[in-house]
N, C-alpha and C positions, 0 to 999 in steps of 0.2 A: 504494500500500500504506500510505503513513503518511495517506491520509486514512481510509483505512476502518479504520485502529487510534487516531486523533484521534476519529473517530464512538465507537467500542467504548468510550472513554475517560470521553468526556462524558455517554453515555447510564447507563453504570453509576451506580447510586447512590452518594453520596460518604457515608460515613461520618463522622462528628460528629469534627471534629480532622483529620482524613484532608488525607496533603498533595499539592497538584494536580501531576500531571504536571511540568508546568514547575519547580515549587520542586526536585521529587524530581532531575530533569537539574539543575540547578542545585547541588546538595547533593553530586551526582555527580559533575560538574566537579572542584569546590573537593577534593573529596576525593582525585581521582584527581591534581590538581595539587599535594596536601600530599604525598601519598606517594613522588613522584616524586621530588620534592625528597628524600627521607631516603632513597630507594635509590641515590642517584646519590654518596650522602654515602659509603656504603660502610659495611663493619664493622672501629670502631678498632681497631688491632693488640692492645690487651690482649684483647678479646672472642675476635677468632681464635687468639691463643693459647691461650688457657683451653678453644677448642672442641676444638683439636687436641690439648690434653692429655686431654680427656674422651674423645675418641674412639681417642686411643692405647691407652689404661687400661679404654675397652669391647673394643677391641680383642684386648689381652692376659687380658682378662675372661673373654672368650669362647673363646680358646685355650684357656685353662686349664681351662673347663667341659667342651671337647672334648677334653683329656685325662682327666678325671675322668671323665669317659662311657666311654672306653676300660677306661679300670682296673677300671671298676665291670664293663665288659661283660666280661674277661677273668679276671676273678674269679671271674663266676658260674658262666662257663663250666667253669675249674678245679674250683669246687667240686662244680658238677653231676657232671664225668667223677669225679672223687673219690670220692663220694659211692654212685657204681653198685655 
């Protein structure tokens, strides 16, 4: 299979700058070997903090929209029967 996708490779016409096969795995390496490195680093505890204060604050964000949704919906309700 990798020979008849090396044929598929070489016979495509190369574009003007276009980079070969080999450089592209190469480029790939290096990159998957930088990144490895900074996920193995982790995230410094000010970052995690700051994430979990953000998501405490969407959290109680969101509470509160879901009680605001209630009021609005039992409002409309009262005023509707109200209303008749």
């Amino acid at each position: 299979m990798n020979d008849l996708k090396s044929k598929i490779i070489t016979r495509s016409p190369r574009s003007k700058g276009a980079l070969t096969p080999e450089v592209q795995a190469r480029i790939g390496h290096q990159l998957r070997t930088m990144y490895e490195d900074i996920v193995r680093q982790g995230v410094p505890e000010r970052f995690a903090e700051m994430i979990r204060k953000l998501d405490s604050s969407t959290n109680a964000s969101e509470e509160s929209d879901g009680q605001n949704l209630e009021k609005h919906r039992h409002s409309g309700t009262r005023r509707s029967a109200g209303g008749d």
